[in-house]
N, C-alpha and C positions, 0 to 999 in steps of 0.2 A: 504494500500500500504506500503512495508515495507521503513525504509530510503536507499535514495540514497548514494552509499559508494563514484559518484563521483562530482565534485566541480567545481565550477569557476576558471580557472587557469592551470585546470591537463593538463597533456598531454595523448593524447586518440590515441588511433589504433578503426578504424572501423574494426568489425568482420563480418559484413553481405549488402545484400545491392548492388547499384550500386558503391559505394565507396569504397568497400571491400578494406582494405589494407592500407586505407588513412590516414595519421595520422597528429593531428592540435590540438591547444589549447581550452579548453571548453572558450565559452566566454560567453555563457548562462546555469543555470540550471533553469528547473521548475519542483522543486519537486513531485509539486499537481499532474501533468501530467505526471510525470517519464520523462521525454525526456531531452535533453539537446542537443544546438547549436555548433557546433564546426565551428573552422573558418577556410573558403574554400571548406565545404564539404557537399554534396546535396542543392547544387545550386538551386536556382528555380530563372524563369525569371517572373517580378511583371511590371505590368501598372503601372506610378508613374503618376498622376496631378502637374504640376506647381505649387507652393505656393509664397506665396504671400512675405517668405522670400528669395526671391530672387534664392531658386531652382528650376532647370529645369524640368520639365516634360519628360518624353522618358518611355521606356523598360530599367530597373533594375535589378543588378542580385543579390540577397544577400540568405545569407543560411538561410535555413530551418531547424525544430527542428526533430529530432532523439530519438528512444526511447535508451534510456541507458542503455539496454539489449543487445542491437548492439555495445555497446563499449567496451574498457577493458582500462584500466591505462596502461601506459607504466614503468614497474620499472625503477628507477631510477638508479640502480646497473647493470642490465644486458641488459638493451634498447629493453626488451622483453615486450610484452603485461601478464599483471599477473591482479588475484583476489584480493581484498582488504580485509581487515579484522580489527579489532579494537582488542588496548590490553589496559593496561596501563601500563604508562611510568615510570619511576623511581620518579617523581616528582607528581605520583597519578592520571594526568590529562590522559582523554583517549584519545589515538593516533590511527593516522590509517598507518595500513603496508600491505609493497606488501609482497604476501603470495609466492610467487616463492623464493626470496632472502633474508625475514625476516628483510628488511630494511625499516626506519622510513618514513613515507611520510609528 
């Protein structure tokens, strides 16, 4: 599987999907599995049990994980959905950049 270009933290547009168009903070990656969680988007409703600390039981709604082929970064320059890429920086360390506007992420 090749690496994942996106992170904990980014800000993502959905390109496919019931959420098409949605866009929210990654809060999870799992690179093993390519996918990653964004927050607010592909909902799913979970049975939850009572526990014993003191939370309720009911019907739950929290997000579902995505495969990361459905996403794109949002540059940060033009607030457009763009391709990532890796160069290195002036200081030798390797950075990753949005490939639309050439700007550092």
């Amino acid at each position: 599987m090749p690496k994942m270009k996106i992170r904990k933290g980014d800000q993502v547009q959905v390109l496919s999907g019931k959420d098409r168009g949605a866009r929210g903070e990654v809060i999870r990656a799992i690179p093993s599995e390519g996918r990653v969680v964004v927050r607010g988007v592909a909902m799913v409703k979970k049975a939850q049990k009572p526990n014993q600390m003191g939370q309720n039981g009911g019907i739950i709604e929290k997000e579902s994980a995505i495969d990361v082929s459905n996403v794109a970064l949002i540059d940060p320059k033009t607030d457009t959905p763009t391709r990532v890429g890796y160069r290195f920086g002036t200081d030798g360390k390797k950075v990753r950049y949005a490939k639309k506007s050439g700007e550092e992420i």
